[in-house]
Residue frames as qw, qx, qy, qz and C-alpha x, y, z in Angstrom:
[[0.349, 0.714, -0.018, 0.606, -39.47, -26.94, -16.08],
 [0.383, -0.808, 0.339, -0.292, -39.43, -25.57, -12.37],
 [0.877, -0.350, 0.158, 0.289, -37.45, -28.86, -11.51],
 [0.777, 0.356, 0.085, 0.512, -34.90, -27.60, -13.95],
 [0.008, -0.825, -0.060, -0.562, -35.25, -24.18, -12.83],
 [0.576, -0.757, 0.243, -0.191, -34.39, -25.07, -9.36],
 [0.884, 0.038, 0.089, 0.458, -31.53, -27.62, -9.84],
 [0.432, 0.608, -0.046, 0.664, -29.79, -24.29, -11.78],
 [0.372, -0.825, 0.056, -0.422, -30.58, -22.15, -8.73],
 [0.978, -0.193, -0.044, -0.070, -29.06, -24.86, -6.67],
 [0.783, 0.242, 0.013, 0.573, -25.84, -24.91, -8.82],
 [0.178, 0.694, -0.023, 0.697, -25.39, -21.24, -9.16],
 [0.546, -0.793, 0.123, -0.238, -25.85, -20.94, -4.87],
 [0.865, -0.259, 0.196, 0.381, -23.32, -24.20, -4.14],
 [0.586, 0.696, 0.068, 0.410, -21.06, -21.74, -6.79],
 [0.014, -0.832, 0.047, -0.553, -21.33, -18.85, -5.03],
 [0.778, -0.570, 0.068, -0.256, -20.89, -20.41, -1.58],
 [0.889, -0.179, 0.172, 0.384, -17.35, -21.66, -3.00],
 [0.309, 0.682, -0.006, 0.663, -16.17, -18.85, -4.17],
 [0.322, -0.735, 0.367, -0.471, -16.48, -16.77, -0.45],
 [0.893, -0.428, 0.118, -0.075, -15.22, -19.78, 0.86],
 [0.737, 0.485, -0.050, 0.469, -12.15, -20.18, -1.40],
 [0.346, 0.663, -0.263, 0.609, -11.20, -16.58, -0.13],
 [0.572, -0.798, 0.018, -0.188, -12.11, -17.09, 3.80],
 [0.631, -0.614, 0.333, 0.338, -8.57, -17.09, 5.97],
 [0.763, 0.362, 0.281, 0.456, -6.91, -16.47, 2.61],
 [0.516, -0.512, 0.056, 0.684, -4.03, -13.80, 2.94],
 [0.484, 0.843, 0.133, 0.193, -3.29, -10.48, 0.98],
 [0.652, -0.140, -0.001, 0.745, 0.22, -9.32, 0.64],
 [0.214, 0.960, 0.173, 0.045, 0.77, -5.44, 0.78],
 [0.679, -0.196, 0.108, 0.700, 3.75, -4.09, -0.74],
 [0.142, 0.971, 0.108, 0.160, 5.35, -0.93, -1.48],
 [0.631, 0.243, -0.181, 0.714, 8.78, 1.40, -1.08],
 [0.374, -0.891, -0.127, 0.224, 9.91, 3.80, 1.29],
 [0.535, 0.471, -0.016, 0.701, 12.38, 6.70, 0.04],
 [0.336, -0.663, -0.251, 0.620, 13.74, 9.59, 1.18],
 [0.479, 0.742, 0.426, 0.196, 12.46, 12.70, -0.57],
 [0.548, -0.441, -0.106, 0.703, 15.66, 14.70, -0.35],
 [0.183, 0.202, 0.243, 0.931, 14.96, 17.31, -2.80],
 [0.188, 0.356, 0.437, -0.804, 11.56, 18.01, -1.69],
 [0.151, 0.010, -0.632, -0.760, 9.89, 17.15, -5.12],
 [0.644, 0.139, 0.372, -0.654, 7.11, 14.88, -3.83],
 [0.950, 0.291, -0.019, -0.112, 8.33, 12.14, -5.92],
 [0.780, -0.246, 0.331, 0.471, 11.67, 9.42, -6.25],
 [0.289, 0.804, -0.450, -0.259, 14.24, 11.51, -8.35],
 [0.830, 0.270, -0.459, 0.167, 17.15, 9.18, -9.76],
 [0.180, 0.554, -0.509, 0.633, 18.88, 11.08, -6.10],
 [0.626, -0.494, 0.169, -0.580, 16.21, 9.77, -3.71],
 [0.331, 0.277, -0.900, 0.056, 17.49, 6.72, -1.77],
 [0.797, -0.378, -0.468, -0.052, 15.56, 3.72, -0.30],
 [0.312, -0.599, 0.480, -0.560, 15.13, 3.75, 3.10],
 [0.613, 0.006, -0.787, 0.070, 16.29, 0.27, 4.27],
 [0.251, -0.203, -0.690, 0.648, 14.61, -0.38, 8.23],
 [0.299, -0.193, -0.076, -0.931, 11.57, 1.88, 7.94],
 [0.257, 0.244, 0.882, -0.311, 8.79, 0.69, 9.45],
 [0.500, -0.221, -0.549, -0.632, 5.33, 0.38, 7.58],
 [0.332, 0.119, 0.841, -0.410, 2.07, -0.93, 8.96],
 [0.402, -0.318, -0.675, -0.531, -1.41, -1.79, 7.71],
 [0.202, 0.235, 0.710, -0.632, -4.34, -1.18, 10.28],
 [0.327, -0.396, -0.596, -0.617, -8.00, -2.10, 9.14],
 [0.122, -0.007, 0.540, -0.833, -10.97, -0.75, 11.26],
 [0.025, 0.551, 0.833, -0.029, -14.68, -1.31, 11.52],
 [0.093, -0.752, -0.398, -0.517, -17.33, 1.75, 10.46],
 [0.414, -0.880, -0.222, -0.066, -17.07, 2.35, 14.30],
 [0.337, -0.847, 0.407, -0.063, -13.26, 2.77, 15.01],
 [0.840, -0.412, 0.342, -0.089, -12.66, -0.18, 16.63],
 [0.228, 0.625, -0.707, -0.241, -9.14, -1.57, 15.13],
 [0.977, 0.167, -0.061, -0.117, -10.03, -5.24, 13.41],
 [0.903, 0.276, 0.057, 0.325, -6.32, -5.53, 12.32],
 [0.049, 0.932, -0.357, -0.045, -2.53, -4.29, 12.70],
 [0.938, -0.032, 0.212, 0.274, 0.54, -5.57, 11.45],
 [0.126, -0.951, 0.249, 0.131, 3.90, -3.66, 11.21],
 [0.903, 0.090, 0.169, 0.383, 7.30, -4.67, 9.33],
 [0.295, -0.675, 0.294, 0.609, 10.56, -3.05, 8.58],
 [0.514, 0.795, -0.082, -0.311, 11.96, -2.50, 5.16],
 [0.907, -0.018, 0.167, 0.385, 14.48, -4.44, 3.36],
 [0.531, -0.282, 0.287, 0.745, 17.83, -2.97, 1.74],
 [0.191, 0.311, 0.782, 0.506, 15.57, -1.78, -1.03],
 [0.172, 0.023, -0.042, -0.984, 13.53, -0.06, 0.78],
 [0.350, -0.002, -0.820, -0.453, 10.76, -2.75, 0.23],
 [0.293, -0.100, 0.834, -0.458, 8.06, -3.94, 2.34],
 [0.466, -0.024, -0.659, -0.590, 5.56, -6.88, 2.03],
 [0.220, -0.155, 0.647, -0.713, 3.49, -6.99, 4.74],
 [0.151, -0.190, -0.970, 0.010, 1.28, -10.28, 5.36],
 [0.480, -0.093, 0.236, -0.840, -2.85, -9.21, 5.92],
 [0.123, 0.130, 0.982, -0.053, -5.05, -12.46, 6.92],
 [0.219, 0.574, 0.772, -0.161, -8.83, -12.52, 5.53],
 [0.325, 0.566, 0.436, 0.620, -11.17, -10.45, 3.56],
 [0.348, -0.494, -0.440, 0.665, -11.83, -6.64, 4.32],
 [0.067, 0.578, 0.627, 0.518, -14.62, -5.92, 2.17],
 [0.342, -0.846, -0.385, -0.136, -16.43, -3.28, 5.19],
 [0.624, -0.507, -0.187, 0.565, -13.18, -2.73, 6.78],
 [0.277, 0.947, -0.154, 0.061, -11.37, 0.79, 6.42],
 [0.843, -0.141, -0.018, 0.518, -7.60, -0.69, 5.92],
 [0.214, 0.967, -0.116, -0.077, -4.23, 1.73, 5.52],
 [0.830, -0.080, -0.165, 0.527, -0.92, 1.13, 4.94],
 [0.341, 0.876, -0.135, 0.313, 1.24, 3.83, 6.05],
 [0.517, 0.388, -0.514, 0.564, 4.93, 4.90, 7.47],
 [0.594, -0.740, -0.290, 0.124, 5.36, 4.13, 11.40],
 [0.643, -0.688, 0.272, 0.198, 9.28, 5.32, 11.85],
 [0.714, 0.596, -0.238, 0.278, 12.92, 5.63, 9.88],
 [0.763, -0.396, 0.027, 0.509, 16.08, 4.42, 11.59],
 [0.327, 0.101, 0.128, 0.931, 18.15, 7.88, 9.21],
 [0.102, -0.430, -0.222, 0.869, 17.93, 11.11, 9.57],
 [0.269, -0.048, -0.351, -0.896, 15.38, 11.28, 6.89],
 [0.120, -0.362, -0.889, 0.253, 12.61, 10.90, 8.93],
 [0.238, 0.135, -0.039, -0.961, 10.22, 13.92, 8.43],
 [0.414, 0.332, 0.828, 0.179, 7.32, 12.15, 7.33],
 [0.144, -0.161, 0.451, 0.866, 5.44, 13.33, 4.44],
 [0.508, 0.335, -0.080, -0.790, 2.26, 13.97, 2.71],
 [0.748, 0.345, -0.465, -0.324, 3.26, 10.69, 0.89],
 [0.123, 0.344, -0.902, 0.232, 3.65, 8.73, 3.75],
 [0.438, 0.184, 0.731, -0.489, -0.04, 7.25, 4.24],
 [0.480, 0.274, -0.261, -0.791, -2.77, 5.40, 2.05],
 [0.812, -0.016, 0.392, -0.433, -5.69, 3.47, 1.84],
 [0.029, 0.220, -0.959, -0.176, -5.44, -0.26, 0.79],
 [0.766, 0.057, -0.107, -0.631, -8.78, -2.12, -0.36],
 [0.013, -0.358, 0.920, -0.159, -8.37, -5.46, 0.83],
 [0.859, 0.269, 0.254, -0.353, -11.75, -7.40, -0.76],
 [0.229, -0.099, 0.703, 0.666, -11.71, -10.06, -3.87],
 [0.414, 0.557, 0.704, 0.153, -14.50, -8.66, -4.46],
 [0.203, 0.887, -0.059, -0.411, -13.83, -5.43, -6.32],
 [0.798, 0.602, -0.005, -0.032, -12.34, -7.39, -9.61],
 [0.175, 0.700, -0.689, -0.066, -8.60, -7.65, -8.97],
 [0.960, -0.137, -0.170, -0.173, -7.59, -11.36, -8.79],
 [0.645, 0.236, -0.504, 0.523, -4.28, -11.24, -7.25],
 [0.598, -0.683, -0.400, 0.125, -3.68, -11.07, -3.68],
 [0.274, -0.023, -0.058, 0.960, -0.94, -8.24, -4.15],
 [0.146, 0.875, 0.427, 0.174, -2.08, -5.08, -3.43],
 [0.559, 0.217, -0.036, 0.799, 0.47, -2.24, -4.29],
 [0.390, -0.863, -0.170, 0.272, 0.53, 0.92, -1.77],
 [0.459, -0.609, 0.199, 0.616, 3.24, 4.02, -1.97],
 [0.607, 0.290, -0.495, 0.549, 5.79, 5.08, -3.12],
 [0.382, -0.893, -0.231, -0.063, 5.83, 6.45, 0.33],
 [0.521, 0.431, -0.317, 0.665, 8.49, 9.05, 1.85],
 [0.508, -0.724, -0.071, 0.461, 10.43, 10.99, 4.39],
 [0.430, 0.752, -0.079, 0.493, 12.33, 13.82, 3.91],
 [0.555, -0.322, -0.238, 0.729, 15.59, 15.03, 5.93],
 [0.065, 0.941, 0.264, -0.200, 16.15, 18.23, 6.76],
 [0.311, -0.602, 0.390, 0.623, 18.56, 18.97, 5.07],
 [0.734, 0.534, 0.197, -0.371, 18.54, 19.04, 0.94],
 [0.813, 0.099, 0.426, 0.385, 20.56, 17.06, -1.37],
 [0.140, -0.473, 0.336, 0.802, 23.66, 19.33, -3.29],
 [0.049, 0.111, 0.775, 0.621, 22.35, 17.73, -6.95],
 [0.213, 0.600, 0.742, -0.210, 18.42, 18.72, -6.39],
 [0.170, 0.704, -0.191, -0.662, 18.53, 22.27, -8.15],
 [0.245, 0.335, -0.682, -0.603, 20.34, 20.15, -11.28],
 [0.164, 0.340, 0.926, -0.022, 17.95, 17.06, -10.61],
 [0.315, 0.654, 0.548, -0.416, 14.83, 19.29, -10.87],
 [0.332, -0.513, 0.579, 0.540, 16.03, 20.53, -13.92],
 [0.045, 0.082, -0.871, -0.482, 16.43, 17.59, -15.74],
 [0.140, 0.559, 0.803, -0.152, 12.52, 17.27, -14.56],
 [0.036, -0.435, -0.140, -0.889, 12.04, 21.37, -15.92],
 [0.336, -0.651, -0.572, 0.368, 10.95, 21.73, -12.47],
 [0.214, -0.831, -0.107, 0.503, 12.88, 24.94, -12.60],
 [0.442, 0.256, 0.608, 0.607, 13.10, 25.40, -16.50],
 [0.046, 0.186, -0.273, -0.943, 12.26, 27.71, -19.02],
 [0.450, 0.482, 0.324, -0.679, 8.80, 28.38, -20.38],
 [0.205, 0.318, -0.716, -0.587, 8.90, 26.58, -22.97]]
């Protein structure tokens, strides 16, 4: 019975020992959208346009500071970025947020930073991990935001 008992142990270590190996040098992709929040809502209206050329980063740190990781990309036409993160970063404190906007909506925002968990061990099994929306805001305010907010009864009746 203990031979059986150890054979299982055995299996269940050589398991476990391919599993964190599976994920070692094994990339996570972080994506997300940069807008410009022209009405000032704190969220995309149907008026808020992608900011194509933004920058984004991702920086994970160690407990003490010390920066483990940084990697920085621009946005596509879309607004879009999918920014490439190598290994796990189970201990690490990661973020993605906005570095920079090539238009004049560049304000950054409240909604222009947030944390990214970069483990597999915390039960997702895809190596996306979805950040944002994140924004700027111009200084100036889109003519249609009054009727946009509106159609949201931002600035509606009590009903």
């Amino acid at each position: 019975m203990a031979k059986i008992s150890a054979f299982f142990v055995l299996i269940a270590l050589l398991a476990l020992l391919g599993v964190a190996n599976a994920h070692a040098g094994h990339n996570f992709y972080v994506t997300g959208k940069v807008y410009c929040d022209n009405c000032a809502a704190g969220y995309p209206t149907r008026i808020s346009p992608p900011i194509p050329g933004a920058t984004v980063a991702v920086e994970c740190k160690d407990r003490a500071g010390k920066r483990l990781f940084y990697n920085e990309q621009s946005t596509d036409n879309n607004g879009l970025f999918n920014i490439a993160v190598q290994g796990e970063h189970e201990h690490d404190a990661c973020e993605a947020f906005t570095v920079s906007s090539p238009t004049s909506c560049n304000i950054p925002t409240d909604s222009s930073r947030g944390p990214v968990f970069l483990t597999h061990n915390n039960g997702i099994n895809s190596d996306e991990r979805k950040t944002g929306p994140f924004a700027y805001r111009s200084t100036t305010t889109h003519s249609a935001c009054q009727a946009v907010m509106a159609e949201y009864n931002i600035y509606g009746d009590s009903d």
